[in-house]
C-alpha positions as YAML, in Angstrom:
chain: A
units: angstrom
residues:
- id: 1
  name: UNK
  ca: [-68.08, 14.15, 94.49]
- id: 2
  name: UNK
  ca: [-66.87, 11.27, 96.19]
- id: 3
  name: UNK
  ca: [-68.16, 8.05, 95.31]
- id: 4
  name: UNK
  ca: [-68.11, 5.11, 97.80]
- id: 5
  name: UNK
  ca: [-68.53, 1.43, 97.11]
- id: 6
  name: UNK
  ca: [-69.76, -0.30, 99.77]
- id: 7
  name: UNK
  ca: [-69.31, -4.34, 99.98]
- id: 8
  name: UNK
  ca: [-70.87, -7.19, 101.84]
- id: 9
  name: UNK
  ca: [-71.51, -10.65, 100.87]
- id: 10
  name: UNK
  ca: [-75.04, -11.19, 99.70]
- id: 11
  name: UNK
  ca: [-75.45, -7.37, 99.45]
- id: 12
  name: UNK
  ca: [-78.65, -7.74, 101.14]
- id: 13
  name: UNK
  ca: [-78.03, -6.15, 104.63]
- id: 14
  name: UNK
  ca: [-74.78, -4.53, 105.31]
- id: 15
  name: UNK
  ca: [-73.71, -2.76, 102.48]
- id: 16
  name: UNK
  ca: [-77.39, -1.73, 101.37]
- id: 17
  name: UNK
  ca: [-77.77, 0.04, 104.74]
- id: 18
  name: UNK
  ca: [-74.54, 1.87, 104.06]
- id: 19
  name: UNK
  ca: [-75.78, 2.85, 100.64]
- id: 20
  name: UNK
  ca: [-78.84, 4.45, 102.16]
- id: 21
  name: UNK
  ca: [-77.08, 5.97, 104.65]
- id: 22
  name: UNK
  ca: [-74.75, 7.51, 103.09]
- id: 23
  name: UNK
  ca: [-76.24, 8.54, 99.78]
- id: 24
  name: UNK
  ca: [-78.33, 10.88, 101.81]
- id: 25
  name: UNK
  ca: [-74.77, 12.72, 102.28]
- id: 26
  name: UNK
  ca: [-74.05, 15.84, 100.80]
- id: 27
  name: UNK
  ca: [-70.72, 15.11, 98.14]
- id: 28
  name: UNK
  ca: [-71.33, 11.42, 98.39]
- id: 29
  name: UNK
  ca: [-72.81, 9.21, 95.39]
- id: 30
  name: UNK
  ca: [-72.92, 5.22, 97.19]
- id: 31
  name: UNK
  ca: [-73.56, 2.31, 95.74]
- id: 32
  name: UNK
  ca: [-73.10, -1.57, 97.16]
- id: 33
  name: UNK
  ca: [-72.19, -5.00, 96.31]
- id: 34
  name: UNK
  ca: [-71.94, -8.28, 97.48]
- id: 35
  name: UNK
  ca: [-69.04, -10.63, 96.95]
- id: 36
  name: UNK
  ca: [-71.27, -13.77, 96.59]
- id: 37
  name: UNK
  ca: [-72.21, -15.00, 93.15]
- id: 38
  name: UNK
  ca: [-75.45, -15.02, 94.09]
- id: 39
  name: UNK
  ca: [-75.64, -11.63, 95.73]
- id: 40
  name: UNK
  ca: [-78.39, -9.27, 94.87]
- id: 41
  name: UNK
  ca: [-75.91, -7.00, 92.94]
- id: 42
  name: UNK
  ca: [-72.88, -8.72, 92.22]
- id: 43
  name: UNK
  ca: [-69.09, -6.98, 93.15]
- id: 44
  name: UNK
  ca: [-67.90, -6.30, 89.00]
- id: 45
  name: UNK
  ca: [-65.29, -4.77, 87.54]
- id: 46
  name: UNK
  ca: [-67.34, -1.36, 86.44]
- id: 47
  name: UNK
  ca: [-68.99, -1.41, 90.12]
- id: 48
  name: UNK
  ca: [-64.85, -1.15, 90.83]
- id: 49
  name: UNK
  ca: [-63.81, 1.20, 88.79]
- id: 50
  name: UNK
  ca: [-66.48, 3.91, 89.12]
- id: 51
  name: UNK
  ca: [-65.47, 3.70, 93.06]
- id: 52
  name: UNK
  ca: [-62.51, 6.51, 94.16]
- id: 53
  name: UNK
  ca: [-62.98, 4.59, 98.13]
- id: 54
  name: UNK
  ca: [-64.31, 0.73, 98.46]
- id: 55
  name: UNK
  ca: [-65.56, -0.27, 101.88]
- id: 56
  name: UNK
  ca: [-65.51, -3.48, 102.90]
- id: 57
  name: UNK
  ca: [-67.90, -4.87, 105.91]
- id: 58
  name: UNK
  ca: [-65.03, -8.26, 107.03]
- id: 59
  name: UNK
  ca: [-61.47, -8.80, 105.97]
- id: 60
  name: UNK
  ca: [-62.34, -11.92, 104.40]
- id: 61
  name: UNK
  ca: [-64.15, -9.01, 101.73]
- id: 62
  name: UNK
  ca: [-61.00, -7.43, 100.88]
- id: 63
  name: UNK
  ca: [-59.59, -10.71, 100.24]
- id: 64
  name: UNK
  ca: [-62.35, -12.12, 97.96]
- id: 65
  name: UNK
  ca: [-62.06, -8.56, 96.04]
- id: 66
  name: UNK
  ca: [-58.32, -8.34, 95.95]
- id: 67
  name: UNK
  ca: [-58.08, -11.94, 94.52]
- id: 68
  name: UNK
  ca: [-60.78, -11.51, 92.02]
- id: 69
  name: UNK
  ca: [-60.49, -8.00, 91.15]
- id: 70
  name: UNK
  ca: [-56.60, -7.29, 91.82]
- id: 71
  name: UNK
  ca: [-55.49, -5.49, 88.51]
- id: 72
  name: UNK
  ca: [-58.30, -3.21, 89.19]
- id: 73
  name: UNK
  ca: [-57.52, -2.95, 92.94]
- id: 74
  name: UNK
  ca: [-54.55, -1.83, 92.50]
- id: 75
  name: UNK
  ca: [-54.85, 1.85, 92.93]
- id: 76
  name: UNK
  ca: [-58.10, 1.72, 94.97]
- id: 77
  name: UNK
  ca: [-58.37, 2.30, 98.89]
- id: 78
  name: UNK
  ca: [-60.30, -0.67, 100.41]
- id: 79
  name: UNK
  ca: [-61.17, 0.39, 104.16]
- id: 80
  name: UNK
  ca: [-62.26, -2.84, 106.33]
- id: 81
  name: UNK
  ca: [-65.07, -2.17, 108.15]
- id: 82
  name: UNK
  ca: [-65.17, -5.00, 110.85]
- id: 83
  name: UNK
  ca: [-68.70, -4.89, 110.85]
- id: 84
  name: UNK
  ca: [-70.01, -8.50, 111.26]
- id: 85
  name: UNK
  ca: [-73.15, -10.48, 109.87]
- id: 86
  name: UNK
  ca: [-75.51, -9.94, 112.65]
- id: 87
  name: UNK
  ca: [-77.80, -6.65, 111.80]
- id: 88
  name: UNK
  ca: [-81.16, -6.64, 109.67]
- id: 89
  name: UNK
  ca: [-81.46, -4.08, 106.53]
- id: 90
  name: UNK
  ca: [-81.59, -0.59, 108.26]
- id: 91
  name: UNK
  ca: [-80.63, -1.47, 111.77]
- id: 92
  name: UNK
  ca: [-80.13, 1.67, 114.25]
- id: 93
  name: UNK
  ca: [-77.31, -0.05, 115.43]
- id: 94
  name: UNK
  ca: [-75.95, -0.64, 112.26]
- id: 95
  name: UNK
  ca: [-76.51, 2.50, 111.16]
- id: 96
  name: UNK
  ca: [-74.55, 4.19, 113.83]
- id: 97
  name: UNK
  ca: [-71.65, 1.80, 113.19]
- id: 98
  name: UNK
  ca: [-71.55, 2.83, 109.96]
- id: 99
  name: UNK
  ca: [-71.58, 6.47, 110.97]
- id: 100
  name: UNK
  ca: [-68.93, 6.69, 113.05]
- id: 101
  name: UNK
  ca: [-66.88, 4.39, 110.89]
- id: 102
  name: UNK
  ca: [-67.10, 5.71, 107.22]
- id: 103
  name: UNK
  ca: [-68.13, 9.29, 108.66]
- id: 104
  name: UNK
  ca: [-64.01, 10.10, 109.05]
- id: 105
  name: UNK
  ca: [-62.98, 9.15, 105.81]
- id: 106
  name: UNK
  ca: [-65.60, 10.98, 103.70]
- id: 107
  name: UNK
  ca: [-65.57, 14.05, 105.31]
- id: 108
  name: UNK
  ca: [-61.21, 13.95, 104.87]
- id: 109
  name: UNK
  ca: [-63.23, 13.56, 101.15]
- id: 110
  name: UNK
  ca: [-65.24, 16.53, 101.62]
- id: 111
  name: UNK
  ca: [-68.59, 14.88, 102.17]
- id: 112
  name: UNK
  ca: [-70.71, 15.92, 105.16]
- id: 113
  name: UNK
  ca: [-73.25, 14.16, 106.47]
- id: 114
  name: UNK
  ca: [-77.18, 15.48, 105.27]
- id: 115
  name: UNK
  ca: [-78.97, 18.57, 106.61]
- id: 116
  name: UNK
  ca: [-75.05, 19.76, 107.67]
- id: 117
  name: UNK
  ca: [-74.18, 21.24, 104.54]
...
């Protein structure tokens, strides 16, 4: 079981999507955070060490969470996205960003994608 973190700022858009998308994956448990304060789930240190891959949307992301989280970091892969602020919750478009972005690395993970199994 793989289980991939998924960050954003606000955790309201970006990173929920990718939850939803990819929880529906066979191997995959997802979760999401935001990096803001007042994000709807807050980034924390348990939220980083149940993750074996983080996924950040922005480099400025991986910055915030190596800065703030770097002893925990340390041994983590952080993947930058480059997906930028401009999609709703749930957003085809987003979505297939998502998919052909994070698809790669968890299925090197042994995940595949739901109703592929």
């Amino acid at each position: 079981m793989v289980r991939a973190l998924f960050v954003c700022s606000q955790n309201r858009l970006r990173s929920p999507t990718a939850e939803d998308t990819f929880s529906t994956w066979q191997g995959v448990e997802a979760a999401s955070a935001g990096t803001d304060d007042q994000a709807n789930v807050p980034l924390d240190a348990d939220a980083i060490e149940w993750a074996d891959i983080i996924f950040v949307m922005e480099a400025s992301h991986k910055s915030r969470v190596t800065k703030r989280f770097g002893y925990q970091v340390r041994n983590k892969r952080i993947v930058v996205l480059g997906i930028p602020d401009k999609y709703q919750f749930m957003d085809p478009d987003l979505v297939t960003i998502l998919e052909r972005k994070v698809g790669p690395y968890l299925d090197r993970l042994g995940a595949t994608p739901a109703g592929q199994e």
